[in-house]
VOLO-18794 format. One line per 5 residues: number of its first residue (from 1); their letters; for each residue x, y, z of N, C-alpha, C. Coordinates in nm, 3 decimals, padded with zeros to 5 digits. Layout:
BEGIN
NUM = a = X/Y/Z/X/Y/Z/X/Y/Z | ...
//
This chain:
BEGIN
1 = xxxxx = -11.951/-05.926/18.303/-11.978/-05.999/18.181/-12.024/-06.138/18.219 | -12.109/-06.141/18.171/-12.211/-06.266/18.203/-12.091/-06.446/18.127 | -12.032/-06.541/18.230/-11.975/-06.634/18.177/-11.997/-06.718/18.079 | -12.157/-06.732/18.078/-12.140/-06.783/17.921/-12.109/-06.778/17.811 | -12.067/-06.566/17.813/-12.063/-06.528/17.682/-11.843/-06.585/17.697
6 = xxxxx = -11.791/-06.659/17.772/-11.678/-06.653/17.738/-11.661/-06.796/17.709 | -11.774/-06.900/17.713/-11.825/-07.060/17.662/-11.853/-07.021/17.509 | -11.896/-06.884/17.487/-11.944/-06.879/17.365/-11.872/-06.792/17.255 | -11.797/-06.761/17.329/-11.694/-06.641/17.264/-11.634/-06.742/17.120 | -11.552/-06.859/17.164/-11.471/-06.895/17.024/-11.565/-06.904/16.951
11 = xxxxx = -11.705/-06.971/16.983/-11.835/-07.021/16.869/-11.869/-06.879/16.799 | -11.870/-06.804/16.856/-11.891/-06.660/16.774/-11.731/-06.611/16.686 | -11.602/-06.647/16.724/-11.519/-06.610/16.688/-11.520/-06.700/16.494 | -11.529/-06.835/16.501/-11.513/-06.929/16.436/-11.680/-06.896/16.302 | -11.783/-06.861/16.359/-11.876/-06.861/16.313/-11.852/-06.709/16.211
16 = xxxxx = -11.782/-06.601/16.253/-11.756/-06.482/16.186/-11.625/-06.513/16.052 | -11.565/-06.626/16.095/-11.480/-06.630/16.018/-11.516/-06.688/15.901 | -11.656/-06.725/15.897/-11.745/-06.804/15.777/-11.820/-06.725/15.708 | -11.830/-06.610/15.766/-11.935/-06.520/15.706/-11.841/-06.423/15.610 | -11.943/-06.433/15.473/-11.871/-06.329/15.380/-11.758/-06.237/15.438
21 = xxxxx = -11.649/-06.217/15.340/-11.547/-06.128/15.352/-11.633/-05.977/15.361 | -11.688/-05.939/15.239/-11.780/-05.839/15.261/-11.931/-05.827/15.329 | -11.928/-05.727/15.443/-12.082/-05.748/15.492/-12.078/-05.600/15.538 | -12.229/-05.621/15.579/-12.266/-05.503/15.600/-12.389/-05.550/15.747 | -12.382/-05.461/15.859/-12.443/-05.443/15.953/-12.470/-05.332/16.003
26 = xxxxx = -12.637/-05.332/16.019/-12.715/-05.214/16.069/-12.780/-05.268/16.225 | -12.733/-05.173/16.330/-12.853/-05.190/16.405/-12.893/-05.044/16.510 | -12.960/-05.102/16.596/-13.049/-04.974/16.680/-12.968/-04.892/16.772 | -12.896/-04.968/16.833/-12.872/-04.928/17.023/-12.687/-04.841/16.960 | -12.684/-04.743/17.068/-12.587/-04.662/17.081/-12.426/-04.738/17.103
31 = xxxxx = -12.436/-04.878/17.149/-12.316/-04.918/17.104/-12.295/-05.111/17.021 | -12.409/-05.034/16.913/-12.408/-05.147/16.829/-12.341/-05.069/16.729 | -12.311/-05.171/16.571/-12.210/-05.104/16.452/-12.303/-05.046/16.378 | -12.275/-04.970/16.293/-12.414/-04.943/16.177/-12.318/-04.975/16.062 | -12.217/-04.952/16.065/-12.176/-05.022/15.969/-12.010/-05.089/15.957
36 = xxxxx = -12.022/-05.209/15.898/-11.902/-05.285/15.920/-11.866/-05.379/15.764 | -11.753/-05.305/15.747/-11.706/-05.372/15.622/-11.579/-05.431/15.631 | -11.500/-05.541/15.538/-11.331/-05.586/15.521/-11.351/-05.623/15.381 | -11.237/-05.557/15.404/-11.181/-05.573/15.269/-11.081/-05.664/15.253 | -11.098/-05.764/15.086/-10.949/-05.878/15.112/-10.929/-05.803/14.977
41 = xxxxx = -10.769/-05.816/14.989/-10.630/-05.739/14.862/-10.637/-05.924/14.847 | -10.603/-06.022/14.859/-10.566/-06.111/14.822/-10.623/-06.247/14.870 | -10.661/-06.367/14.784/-10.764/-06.481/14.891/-10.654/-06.578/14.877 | -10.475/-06.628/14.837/-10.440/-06.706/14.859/-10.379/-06.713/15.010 | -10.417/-06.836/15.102/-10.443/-06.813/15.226/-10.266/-06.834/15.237
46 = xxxxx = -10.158/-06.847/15.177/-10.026/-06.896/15.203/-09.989/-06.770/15.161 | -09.993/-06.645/15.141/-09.975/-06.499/15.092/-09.998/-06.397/15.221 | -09.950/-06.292/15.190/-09.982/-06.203/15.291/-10.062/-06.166/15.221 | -10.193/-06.106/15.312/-10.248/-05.996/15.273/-10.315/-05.893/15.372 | -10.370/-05.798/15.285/-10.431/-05.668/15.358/-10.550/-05.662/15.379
51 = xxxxx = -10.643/-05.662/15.464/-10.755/-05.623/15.507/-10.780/-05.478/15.558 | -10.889/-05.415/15.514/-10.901/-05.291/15.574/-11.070/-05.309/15.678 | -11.062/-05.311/15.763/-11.171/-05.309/15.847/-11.244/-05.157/15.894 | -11.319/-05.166/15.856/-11.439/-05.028/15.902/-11.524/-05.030/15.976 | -11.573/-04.993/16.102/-11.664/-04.976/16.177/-11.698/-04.888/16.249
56 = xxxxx = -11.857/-04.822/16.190/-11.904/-04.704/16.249/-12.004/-04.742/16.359 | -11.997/-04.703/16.460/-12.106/-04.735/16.564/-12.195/-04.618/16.520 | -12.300/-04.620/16.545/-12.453/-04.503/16.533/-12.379/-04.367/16.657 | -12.408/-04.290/16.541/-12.331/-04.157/16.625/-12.195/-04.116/16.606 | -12.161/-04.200/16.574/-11.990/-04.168/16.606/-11.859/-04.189/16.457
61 = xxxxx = -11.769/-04.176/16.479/-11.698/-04.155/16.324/-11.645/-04.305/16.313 | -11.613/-04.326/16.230/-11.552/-04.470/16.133/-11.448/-04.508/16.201 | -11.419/-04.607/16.259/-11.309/-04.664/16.281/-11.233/-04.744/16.214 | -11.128/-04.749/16.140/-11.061/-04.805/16.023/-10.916/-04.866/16.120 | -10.917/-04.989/16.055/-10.828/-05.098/16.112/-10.800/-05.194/16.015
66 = xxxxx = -10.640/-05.185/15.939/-10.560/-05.219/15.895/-10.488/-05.338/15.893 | -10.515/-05.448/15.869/-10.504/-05.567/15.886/-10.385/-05.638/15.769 | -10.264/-05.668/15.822/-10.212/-05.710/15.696/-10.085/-05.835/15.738 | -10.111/-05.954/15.746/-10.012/-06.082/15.744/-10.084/-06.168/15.708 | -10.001/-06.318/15.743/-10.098/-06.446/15.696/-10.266/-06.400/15.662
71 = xxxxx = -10.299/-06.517/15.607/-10.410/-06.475/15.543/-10.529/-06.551/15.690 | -10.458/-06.671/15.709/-10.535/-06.715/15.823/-10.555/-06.620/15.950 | -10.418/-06.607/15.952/-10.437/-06.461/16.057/-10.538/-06.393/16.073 | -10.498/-06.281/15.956/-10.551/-06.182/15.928/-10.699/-06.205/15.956 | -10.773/-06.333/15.909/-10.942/-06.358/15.897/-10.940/-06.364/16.070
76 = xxxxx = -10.886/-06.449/16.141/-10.911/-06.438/16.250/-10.876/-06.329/16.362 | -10.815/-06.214/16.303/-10.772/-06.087/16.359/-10.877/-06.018/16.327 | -10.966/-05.972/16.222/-11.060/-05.892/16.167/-11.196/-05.983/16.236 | -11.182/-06.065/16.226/-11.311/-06.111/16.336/-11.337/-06.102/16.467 | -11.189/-06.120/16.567/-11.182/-06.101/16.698/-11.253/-05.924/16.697
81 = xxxxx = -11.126/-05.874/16.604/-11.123/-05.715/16.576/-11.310/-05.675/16.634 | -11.370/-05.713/16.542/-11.493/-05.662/16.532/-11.584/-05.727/16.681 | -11.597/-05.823/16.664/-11.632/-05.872/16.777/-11.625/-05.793/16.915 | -11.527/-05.789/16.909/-11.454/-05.700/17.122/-11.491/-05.556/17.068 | -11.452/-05.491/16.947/-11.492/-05.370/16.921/-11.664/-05.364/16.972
86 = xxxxx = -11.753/-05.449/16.897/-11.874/-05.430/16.934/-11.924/-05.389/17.072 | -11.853/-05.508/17.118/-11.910/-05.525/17.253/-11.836/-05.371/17.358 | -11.716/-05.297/17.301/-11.712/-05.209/17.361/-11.575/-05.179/17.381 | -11.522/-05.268/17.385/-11.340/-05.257/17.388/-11.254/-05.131/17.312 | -11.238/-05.061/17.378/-11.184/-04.946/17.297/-11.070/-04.971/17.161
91 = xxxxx = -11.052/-04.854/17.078/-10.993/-04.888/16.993/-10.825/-04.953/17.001 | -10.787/-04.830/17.060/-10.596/-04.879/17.096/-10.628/-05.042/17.110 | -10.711/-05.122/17.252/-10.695/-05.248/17.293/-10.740/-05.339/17.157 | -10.845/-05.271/17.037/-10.841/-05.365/16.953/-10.707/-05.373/16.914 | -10.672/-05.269/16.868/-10.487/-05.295/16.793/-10.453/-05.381/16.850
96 = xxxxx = -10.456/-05.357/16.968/-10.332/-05.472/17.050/-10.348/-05.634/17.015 | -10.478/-05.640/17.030/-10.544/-05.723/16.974/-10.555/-05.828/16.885 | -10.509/-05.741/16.750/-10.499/-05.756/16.657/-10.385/-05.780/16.611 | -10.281/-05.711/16.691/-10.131/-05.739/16.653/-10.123/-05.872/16.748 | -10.142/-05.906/16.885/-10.149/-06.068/16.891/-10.167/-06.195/16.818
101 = xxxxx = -10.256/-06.143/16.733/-10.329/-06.299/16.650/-10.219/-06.253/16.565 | -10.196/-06.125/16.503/-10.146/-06.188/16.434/-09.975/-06.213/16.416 | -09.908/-06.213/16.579/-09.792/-06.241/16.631/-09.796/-06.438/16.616 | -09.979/-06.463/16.628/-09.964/-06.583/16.658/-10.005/-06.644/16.785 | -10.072/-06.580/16.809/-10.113/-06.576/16.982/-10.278/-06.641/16.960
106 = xxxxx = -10.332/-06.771/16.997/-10.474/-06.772/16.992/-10.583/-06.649/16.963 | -10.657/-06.684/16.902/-10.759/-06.590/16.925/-10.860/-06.580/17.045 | -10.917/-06.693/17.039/-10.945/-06.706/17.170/-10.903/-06.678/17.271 | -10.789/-06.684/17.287/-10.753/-06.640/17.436/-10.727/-06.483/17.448 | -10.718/-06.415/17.308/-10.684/-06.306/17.311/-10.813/-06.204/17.338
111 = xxxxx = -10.893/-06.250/17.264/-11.058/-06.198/17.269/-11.069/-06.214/17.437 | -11.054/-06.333/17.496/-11.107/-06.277/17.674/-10.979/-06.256/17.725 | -10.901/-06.250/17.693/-10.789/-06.137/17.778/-10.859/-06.021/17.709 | -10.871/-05.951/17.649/-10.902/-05.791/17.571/-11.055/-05.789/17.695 | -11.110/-05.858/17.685/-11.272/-05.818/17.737/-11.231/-05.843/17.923
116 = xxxxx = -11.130/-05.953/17.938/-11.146/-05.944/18.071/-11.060/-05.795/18.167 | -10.984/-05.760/18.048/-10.943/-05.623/18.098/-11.006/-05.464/18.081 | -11.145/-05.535/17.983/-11.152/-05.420/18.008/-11.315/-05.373/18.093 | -11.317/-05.471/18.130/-11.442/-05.524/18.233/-11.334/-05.512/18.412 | -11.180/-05.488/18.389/-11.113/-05.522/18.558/-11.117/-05.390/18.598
121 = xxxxx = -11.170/-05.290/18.562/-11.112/-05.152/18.687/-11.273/-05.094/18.620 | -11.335/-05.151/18.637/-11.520/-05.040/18.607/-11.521/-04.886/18.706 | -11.551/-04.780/18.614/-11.540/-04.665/18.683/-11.573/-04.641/18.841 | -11.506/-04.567/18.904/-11.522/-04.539/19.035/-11.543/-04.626/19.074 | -11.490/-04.780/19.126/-11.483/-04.896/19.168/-11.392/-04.960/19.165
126 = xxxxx = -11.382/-05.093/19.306/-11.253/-05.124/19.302/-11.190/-05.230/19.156 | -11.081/-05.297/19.149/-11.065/-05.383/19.064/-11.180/-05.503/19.019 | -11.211/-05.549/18.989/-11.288/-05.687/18.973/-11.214/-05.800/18.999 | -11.225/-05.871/19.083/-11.151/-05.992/19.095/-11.187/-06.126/19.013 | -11.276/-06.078/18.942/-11.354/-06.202/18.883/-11.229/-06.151/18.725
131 = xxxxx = -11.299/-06.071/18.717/-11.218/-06.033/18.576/-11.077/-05.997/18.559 | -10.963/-05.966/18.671/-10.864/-06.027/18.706/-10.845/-06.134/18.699 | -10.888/-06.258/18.723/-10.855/-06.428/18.751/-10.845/-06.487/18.578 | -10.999/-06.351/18.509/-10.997/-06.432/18.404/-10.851/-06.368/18.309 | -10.847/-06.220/18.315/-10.741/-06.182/18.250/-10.608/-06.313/18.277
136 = xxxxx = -10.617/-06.306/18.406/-10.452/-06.398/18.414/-10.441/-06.463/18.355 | -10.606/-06.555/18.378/-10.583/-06.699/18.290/-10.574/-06.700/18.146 | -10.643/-06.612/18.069/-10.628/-06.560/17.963/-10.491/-06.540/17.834 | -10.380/-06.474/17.982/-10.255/-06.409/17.903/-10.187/-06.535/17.942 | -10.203/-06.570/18.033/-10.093/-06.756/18.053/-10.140/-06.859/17.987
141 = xxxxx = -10.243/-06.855/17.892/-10.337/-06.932/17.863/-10.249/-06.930/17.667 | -10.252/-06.786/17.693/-10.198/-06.747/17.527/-10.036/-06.761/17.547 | -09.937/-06.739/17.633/-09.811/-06.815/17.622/-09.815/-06.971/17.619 | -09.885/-07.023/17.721/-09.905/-07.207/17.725/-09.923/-07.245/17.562 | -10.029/-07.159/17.480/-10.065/-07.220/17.378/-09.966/-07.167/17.215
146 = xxxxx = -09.846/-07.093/17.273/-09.773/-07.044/17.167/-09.664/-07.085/17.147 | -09.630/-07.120/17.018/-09.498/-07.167/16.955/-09.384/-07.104/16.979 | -09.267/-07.147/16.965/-09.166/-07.073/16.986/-09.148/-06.924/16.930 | -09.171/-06.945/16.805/-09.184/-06.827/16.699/-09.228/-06.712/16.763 | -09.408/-06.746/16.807/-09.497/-06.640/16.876/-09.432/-06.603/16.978
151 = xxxxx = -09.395/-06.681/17.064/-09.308/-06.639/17.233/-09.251/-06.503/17.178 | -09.147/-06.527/17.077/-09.034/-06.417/17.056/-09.116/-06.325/17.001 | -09.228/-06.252/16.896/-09.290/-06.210/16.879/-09.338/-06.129/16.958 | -09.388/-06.228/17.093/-09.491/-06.140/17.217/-09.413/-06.068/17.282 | -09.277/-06.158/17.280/-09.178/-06.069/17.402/-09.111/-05.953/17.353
156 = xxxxx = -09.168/-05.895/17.155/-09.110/-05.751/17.139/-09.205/-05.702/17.134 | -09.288/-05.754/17.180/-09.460/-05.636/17.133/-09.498/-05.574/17.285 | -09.471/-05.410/17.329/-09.465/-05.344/17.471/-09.560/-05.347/17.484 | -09.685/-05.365/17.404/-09.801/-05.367/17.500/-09.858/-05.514/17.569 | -09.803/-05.616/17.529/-09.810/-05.790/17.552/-09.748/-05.752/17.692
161 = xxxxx = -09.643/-05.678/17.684/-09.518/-05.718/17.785/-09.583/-05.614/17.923 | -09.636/-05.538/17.883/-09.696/-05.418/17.978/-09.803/-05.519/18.043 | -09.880/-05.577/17.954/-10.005/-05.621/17.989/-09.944/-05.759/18.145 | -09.848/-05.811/18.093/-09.779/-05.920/18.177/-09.754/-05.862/18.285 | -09.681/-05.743/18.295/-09.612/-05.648/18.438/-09.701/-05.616/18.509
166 = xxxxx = -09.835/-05.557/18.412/-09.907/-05.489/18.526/-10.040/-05.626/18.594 | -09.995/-05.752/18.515/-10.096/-05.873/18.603/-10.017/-05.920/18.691 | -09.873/-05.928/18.690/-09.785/-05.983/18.786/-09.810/-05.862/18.899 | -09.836/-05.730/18.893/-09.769/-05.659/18.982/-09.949/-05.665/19.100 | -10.071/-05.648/19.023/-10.168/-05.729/19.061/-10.185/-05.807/19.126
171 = xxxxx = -10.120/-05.940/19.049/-10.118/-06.043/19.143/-10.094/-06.053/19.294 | -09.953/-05.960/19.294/-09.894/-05.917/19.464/-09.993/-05.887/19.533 | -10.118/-05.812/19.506/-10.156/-05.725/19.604/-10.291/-05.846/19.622 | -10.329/-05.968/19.543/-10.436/-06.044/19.523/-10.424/-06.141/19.659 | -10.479/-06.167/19.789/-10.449/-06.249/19.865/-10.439/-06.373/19.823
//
């Protein structure tokens, strides 16, 4: 993954969060969306609410993603959401994803932890060390920048905690 796109990642994160609640996107290539919708149950931003996120890539069936806390959250969970989805991030890692932001965990940092892991083990090849360094910095990047609240949050969510074990256990083998 080319580094600028991780200079440019929040500007795309922040810029989606401006664009209509409802939209719609068509395009050409086999892992672009053809179509992408959210839905808001509620616009007072001090309320919970529900978002339902849809995205069909060309070819393939609907992916539906369920979005439902703070309202600030939630906008910046359904944006990361779509975003890393585009670019290729499988579905489970959006969840995970998604349940970060909205534990409270940056978005930013969560969007290139999600992309730097899933750019670290490219088929039949060794790890990436580039995309290792960034994952690390990434997941220490999102504890440094979390409140007490979030800490306790991350530390019941098994896939946060998995994601930590298996960079520490990494790390060992990293000269």
């Amino acid at each position: 993954m080319n580094p600028l796109f991780f200079k440019i990642l929040p500007l795309l994160v922040c810029v989606s969060v401006l664009l209509p609640v409802i939209s719609s996107v068509q395009a050409q290539s086999n892992n672009a969306i053809e179509n992408n919708t959210i839905e808001e149950s509620k616009t007072d931003i001090s309320e919970t609410v529900t978002r339902e996120l849809s995205i069909k890539k060309l070819d393939k069936e609907t992916d539906v993603f369920v979005i439902t806390g703070p309202a600030n959250r939630v906008d910046s969970a359904a944006s990361l959401g779509t975003i890393i989805y585009i670019i290729g991030v499988d579905k489970q890692a959006v969840n995970s994803a998604i349940e970060f932001v909205l534990a409270g965990a940056d978005p930013n940092s969560v969007g290139n932890l999600m992309l730097a892991i899933h750019g670290l083990l490219p088929k039949n090849q060794s790890a990436n060390i580039t995309k290792f360094n960034q994952a690390l910095e990434s997941y220490n990047k999102i504890i440094d920048l979390a409140d007490e609240e979030t800490l306790k949050s991350l530390e019941n969510n098994p896939t946060f905690v998995t994601i930590g074990q298996l960079l520490k256990e990494m790390r060992k083998a990293v000269p």
